[in-house]
N, C-alpha and C positions, 0 to 999 in steps of 0.2 A: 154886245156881240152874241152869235148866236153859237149853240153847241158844232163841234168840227171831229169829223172823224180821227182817228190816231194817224191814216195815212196821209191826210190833206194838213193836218197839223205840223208833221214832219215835213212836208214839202212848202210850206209858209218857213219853217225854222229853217231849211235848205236855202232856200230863197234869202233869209237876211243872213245868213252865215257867205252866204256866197256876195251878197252885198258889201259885207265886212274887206273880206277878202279882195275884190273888186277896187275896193280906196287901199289899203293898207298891203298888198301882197303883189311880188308882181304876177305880169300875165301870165296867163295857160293852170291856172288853179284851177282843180275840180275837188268838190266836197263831195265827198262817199259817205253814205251813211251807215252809221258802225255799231249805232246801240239805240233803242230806245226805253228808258227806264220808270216807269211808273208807278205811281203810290196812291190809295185811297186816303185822303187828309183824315178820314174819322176811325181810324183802325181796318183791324179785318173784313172782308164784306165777302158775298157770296153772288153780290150785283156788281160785276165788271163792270157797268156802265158809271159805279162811282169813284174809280179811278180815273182820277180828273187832273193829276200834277204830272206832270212827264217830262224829265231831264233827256233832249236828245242830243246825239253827240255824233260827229264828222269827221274826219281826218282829211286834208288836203294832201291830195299828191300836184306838186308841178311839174310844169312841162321838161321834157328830160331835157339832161343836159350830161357831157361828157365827164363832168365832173362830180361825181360822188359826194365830194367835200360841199358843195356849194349848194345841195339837197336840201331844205331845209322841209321839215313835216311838223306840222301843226295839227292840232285838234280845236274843237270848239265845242261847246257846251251851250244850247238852247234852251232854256224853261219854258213850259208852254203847259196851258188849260185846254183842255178838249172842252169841257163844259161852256167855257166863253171864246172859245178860240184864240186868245190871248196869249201873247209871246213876250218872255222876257227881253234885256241886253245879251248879246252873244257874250259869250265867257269864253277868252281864246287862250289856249297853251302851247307855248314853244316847245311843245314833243307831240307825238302824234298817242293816239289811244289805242293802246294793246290790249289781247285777249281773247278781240272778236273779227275775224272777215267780215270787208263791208258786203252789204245789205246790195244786191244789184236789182233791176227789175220792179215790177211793183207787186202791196202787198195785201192781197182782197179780205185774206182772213182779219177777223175783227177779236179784239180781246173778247167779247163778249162768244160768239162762235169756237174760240179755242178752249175756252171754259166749259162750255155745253159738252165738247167732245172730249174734255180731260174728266166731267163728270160721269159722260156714259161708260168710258173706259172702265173708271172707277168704281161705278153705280152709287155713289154718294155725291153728296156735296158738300165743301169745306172754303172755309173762309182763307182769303187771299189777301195779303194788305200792301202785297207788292208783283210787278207782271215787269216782264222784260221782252223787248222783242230784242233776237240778237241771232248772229251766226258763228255757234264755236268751230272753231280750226278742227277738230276731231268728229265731228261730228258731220260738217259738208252740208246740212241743213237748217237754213232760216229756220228757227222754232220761238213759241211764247212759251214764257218760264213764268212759274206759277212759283213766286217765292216764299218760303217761311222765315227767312232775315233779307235785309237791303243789299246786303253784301251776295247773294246768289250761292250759298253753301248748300243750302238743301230746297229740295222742292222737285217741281215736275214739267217736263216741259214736251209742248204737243208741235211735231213739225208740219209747217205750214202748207209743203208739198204731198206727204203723203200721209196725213194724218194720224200718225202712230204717237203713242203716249209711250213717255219714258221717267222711271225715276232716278233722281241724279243727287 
């Protein structure tokens, strides 16, 4: 297969997370997209385009219903290659994934563009071995985080709408 952008990649992972859901959940399921989390396999890099592993993740909301109690929210977990387009098994969880507002709309910025602009910011360049697209609750903007651990403690992240570079 051939290389896929991070957006077309998440909307293939959409697609079989929503397939899942389709057999196994009832009707009126929609997958939101909530995180997508990516790693360079060989370390640090300075070439975003070798961030090629990316864990993307959903939460389903269903169709309402008067009862609270009968809610159930799930998450899902997709592995997928940008480099060969290649998609994991969906990995599904009986709770939904907290931390981030889902991702509405589409998303033109490219890992590789939010680097260039977190570098001009900076006027250097610095090795990355992990990138997130995600939308914090506090924050109100879709941004790519530019990580220094997996866990998202320190790093820099550039929002997608207006360009501005943040350290966090």
């Amino acid at each position: 297969m051939a290389s896929v952008t991070l957006w077309d990649l998440a909307e293939a992972a959409r697609a079989k997370a929503h397939e899942w859901a389709a057999a196994n959940r009832p009707p009126g399921v929609v997958q939101e997209l909530m995180l997508c989390l990516g790693e360079c396999p060989d370390g640090p890099t300075k070439n975003m385009d070798e961030v090629t592993e990316w864990k993307i993740v959903f939460n389903d909301f269903p169709a309402p219903t008067d009862d609270l109690e009968e809610a159930e929210l799930w998450s899902y977990e997709v592995d997928g290659r940008t480099d060969t387009g290649q998609l994991g098994d969906v990995d599904v969880h009986d709770e939904e994934f907290l931390g981030n507002s889902a991702i509405h709309g589409t998303i033109t910025m490219t890992p590789p563009e939010a680097y260039k602009i977190l570098c001009e910011y900076r006027q250097e360049e610095e090795a990355f071995q992990w990138v997130s697209l995600r939308l914090p609750p506090s924050s109100g903007h879709v941004g790519y985080n530019f990580l220094y651990d997996p866990l998202g403690h320190h790093g820099w992240a550039v929002n997608v709408d207006n360009r501005k570079v943040v350290k966090w």
